[in-house]
Backbone bond lengths (Angstrom), bond angles and torsions (degrees), N, CA, C in turn:
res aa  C-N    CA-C-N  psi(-1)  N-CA   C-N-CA  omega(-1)  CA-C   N-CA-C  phi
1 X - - - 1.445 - - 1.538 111.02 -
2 X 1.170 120.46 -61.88 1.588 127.46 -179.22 1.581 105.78 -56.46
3 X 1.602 106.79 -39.17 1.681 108.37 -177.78 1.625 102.54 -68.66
4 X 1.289 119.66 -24.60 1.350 116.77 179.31 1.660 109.68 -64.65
5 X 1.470 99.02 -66.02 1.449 106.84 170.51 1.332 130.36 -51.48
6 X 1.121 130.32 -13.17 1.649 139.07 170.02 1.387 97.02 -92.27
7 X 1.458 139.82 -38.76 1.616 127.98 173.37 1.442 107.30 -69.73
8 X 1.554 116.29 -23.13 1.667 107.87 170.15 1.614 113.34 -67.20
9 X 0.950 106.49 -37.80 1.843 127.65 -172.94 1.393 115.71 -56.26
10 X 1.728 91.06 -38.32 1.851 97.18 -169.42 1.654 93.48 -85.46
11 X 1.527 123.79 -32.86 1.480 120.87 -168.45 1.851 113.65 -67.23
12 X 1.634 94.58 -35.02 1.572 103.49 170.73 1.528 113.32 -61.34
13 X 1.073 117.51 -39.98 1.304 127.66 179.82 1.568 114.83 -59.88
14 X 1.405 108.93 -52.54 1.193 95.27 -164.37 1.532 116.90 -93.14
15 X 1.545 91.82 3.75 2.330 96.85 167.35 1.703 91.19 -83.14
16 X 1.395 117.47 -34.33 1.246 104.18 -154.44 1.507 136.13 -89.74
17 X 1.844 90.63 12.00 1.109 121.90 -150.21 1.989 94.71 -128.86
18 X 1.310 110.62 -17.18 1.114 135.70 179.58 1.680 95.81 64.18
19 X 1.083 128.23 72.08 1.421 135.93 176.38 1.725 107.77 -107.66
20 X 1.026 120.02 -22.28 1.314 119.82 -141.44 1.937 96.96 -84.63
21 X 1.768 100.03 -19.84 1.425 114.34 179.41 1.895 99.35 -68.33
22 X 1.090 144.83 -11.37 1.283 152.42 172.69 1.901 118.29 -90.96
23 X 1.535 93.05 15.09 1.844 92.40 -167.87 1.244 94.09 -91.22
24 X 1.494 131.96 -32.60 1.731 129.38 -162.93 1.735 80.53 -81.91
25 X 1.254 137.19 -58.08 1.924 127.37 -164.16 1.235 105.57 -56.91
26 X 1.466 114.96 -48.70 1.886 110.93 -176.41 1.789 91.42 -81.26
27 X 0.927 168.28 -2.13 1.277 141.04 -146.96 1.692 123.45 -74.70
28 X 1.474 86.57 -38.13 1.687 95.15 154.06 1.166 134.92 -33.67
29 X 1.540 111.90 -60.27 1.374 145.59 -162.22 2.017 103.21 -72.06
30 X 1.372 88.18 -45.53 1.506 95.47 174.96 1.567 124.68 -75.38
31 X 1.604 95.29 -29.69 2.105 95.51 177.59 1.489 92.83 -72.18
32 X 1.075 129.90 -45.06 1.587 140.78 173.36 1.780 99.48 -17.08
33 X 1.611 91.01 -85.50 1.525 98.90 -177.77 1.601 124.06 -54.12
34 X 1.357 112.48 -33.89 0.976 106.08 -179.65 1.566 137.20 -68.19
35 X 1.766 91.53 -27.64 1.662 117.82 152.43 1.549 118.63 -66.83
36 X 1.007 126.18 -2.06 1.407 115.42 -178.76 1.440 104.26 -104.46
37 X 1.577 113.96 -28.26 1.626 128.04 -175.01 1.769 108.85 -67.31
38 X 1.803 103.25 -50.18 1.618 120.98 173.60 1.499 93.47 -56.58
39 X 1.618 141.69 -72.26 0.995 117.70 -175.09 1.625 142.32 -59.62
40 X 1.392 103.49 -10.24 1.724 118.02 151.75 1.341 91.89 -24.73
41 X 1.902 92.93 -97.40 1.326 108.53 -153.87 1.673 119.84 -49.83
42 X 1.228 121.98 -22.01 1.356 120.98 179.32 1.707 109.38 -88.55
43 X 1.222 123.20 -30.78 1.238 116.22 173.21 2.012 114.48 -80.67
44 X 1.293 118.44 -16.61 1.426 124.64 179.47 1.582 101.26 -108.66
45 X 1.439 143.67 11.54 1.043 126.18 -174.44 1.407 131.26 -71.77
46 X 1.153 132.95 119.95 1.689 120.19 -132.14 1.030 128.90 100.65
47 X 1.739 120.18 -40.03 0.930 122.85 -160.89 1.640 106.67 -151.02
48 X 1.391 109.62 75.87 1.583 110.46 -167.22 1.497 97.68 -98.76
49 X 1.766 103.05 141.20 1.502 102.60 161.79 1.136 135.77 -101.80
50 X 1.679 109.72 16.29 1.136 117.16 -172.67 1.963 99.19 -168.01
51 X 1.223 134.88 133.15 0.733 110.65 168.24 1.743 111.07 -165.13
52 X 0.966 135.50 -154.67 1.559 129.97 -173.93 1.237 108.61 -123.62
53 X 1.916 115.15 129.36 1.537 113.82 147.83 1.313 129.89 -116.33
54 X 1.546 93.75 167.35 1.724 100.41 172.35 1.555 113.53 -149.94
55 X 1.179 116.66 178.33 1.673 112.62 -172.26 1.535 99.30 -122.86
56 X 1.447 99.40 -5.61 1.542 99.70 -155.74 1.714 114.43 -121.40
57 X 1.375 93.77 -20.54 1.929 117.86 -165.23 1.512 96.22 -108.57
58 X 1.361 131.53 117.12 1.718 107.44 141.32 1.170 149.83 -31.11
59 X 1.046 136.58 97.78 1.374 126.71 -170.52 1.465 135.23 -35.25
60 X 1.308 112.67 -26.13 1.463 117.29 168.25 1.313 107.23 -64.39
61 X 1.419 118.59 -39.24 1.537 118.30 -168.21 1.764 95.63 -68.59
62 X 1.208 110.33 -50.37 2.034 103.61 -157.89 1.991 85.32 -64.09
63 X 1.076 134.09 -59.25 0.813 130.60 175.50 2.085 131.89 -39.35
64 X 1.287 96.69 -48.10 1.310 91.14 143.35 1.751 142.39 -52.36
65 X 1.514 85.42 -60.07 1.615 97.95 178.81 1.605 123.74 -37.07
66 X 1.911 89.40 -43.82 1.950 98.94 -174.75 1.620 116.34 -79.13
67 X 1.442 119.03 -17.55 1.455 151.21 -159.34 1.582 88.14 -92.10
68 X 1.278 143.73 -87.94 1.009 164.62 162.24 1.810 127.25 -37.89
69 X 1.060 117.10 -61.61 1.065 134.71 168.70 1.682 144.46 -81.71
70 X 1.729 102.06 -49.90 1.415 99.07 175.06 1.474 110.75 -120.59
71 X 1.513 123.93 -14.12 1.645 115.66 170.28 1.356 90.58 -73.27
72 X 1.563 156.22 -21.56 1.198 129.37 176.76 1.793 126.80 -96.24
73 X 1.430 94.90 -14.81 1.997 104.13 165.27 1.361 96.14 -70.85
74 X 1.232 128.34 -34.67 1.570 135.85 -162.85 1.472 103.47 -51.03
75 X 1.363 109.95 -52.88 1.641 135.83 -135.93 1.559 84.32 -117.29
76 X 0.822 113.67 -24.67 1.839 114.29 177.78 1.740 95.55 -81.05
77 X 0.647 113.51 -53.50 2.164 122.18 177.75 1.855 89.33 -55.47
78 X 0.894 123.83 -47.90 1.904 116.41 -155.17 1.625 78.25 -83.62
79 X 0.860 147.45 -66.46 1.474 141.17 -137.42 1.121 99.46 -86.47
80 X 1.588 152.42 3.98 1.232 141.77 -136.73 1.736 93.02 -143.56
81 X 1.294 107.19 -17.35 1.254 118.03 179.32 1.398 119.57 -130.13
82 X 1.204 109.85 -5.47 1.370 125.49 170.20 1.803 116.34 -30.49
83 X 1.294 113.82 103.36 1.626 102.94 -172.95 1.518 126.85 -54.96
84 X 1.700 124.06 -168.36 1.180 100.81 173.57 1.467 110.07 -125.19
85 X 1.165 104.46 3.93 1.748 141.77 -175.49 1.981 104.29 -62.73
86 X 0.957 151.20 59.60 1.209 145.98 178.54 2.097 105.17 3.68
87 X 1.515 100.76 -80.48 1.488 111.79 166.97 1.464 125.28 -20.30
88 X 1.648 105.95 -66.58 1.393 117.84 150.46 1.209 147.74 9.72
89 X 1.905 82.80 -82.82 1.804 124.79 -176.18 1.603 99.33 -63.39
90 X 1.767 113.28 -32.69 1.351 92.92 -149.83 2.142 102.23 -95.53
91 X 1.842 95.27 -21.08 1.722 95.31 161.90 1.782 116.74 -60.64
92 X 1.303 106.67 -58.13 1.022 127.46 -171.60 1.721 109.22 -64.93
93 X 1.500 125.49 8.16 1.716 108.72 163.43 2.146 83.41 -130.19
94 X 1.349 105.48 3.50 1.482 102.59 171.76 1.746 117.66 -71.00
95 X 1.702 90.70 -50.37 1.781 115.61 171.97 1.198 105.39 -65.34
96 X 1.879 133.39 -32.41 1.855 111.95 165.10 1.308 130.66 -76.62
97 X 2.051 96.91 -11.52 1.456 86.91 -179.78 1.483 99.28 -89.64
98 X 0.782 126.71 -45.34 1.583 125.48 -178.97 2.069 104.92 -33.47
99 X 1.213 108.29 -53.70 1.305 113.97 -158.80 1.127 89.80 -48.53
100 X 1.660 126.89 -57.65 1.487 156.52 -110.82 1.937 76.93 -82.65
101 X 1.736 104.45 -67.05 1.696 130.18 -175.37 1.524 98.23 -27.74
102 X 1.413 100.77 -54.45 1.908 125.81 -154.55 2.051 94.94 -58.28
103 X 1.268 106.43 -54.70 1.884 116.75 -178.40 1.243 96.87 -73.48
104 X 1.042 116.84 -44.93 1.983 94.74 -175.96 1.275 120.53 -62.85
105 X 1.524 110.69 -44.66 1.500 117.71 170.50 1.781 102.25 -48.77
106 X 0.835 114.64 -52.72 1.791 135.50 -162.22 1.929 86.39 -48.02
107 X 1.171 112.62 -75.61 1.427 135.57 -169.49 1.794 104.51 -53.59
108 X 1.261 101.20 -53.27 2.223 103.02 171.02 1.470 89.69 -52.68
109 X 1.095 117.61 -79.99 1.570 128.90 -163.69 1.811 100.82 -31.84
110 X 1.675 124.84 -59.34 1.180 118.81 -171.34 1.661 104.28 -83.83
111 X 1.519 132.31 25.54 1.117 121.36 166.23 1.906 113.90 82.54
112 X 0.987 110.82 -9.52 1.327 122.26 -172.27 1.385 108.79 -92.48
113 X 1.528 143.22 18.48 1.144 158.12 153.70 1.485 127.17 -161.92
114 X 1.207 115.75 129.25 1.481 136.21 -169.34 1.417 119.75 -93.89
115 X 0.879 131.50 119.22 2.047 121.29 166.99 1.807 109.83 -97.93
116 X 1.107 102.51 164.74 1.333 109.64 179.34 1.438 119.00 177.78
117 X 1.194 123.78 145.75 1.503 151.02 -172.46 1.201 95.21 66.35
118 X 1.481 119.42 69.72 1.637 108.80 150.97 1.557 91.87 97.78
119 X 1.311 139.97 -31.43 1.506 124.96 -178.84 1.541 114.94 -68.21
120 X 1.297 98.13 142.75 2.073 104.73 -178.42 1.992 103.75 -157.75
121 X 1.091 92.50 169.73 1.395 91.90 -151.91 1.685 99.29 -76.73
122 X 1.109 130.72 10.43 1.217 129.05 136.84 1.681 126.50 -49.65
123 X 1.267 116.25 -37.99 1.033 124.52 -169.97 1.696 97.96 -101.22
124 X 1.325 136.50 -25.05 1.484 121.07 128.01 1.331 158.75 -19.10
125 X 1.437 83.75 -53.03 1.854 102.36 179.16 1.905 100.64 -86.58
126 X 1.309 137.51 -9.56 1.096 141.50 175.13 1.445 98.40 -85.16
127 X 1.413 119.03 -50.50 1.473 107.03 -150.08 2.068 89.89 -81.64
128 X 1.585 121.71 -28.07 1.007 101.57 -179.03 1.570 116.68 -71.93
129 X 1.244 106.53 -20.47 1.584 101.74 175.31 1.805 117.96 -60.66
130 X 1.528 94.39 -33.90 1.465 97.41 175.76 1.506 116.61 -83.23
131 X 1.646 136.57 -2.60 0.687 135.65 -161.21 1.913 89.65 -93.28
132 X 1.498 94.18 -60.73 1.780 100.33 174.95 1.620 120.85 -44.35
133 X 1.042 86.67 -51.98 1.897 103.91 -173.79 1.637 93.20 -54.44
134 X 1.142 135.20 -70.51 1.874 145.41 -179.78 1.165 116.90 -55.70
135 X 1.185 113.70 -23.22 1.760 113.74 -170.12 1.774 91.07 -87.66
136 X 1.324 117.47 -40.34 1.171 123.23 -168.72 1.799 109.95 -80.87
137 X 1.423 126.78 -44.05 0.777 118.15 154.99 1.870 146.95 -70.01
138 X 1.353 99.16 6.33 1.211 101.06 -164.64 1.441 109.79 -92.64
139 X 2.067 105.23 -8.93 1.539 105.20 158.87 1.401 119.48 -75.70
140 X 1.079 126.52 -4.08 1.372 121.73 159.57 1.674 145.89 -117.59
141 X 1.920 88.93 11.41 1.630 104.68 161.29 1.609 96.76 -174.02
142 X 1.303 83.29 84.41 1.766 93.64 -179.12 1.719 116.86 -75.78
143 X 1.501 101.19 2.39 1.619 94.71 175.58 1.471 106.35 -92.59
144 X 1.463 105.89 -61.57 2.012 103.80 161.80 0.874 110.49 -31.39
145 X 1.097 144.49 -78.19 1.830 145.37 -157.17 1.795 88.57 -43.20
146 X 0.866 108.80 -79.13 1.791 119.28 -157.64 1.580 97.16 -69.61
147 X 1.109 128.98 4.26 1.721 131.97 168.07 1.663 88.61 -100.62
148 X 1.506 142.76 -55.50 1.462 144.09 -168.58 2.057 90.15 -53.50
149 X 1.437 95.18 -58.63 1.471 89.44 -146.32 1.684 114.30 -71.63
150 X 1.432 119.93 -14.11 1.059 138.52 164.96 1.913 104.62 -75.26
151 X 0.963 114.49 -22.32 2.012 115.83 151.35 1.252 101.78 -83.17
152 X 1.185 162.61 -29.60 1.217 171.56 -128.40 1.573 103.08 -115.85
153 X 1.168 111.77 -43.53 1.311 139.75 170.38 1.214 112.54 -58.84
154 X 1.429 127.91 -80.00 1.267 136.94 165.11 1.237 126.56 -37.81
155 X 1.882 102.66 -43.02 1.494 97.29 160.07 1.183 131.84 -42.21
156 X 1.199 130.37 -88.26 1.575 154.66 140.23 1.569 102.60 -1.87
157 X 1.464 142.21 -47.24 0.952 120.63 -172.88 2.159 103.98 -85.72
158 X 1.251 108.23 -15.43 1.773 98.39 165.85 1.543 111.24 -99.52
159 X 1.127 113.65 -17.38 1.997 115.53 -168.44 2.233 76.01 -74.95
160 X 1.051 110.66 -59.24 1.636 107.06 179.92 1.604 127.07 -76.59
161 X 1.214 114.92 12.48 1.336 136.47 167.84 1.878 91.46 41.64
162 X 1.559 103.72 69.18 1.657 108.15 166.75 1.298 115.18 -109.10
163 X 1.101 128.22 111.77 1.283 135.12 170.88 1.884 116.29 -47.38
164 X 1.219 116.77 119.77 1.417 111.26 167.10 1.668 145.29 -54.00
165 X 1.960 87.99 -12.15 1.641 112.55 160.27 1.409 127.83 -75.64
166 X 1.913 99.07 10.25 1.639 98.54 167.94 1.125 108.88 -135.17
167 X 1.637 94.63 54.25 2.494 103.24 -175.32 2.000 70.74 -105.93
168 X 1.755 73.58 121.18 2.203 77.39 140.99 1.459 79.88 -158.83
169 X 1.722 74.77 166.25 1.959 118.76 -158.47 0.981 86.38 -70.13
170 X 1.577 130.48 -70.64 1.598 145.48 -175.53 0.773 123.95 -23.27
171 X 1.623 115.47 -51.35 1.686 125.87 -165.60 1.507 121.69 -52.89
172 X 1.180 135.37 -33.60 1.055 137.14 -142.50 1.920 113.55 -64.00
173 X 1.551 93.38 -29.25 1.361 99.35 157.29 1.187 132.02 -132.29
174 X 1.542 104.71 39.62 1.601 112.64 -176.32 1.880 93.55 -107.11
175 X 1.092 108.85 153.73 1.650 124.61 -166.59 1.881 86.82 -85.34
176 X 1.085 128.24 119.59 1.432 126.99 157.74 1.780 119.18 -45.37
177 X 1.168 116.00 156.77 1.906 116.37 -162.42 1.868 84.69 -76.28
């Protein structure tokens, strides 16, 4: 329910904010992210280190919603305002990761997201820095970015000791047993 209402929040925002004229320039940037989020769930399935609850929502749906809907209004708001100032760039993706830190804590705290095997919001505030930092650079060397994040990948699947005998295609919005 609340995940519903925060994907309404980000959609008001971004007509009302006139952002939505920036979806065909970032669109890249966003299938990008949105492929890296689907491969979460298919590369951790079984074995999530982080993930979302509810008592009230299906999980495919909250999981959709953030996949689809608000990690990309999110990243559509950072890129749309993104300065041109070097100095800038580096407060200004400091203040999204922080915000980014600030709602997750917000969301553990209200029960609406879980960590596990070793994940903590240390390991949050890194991956959102890399999420900003890649989404933003990947309009201007979209083969690096997707060569980093595919190491990024590998990382995460030995720093979390995940076996590659629990990748399925399917998973990404199927609830693990």
């Amino acid at each position: 329910m609340r995940n519903t209402l925060l994907g309404i929040v980000f959609v008001y925002v971004l007509i009302k904010k006139g952002l939505s004229k920036n979806i065909h320039k970032y669109s890249g940037n966003l299938l990008y992210l949105m492929l890296c989020n689907c491969l979460y769930y298919c590369f951790f399935y079984k074995y999530r280190l982080w993930d979302f609850k509810s008592n009230y929502m299906n999980i495919k749906w909250i999981r959709s919603i953030h996949i689809f809907i608000i990690t990309p209004i999110l990243n559509l708001m950072f890129l749309s305002n993104f300065p041109k100032n070097l100095s800038h760039r580096i407060t200004y993706t400091v203040k999204w990761v922080l915000f980014s830190v600030f709602v997750e804590v917000f969301l553990k705290k209200c029960g609406l997201l879980f960590f596990a095997h070793g994940w903590h919001i240390g390991w949050s505030t890194y991956l959102y820095f890399k999420m900003y930092l890649y989404t933003y650079l990947f309009t201007k060397r979209p083969i690096l970015i997707m060569s980093l994040s595919a190491l990024n990948v590998l990382f995460f699947l030995r720093k979390f000791h995940v076996s590659l005998y629990r990748f399925n295609v399917k998973s990404f919005l199927i609830k693990p047993d």
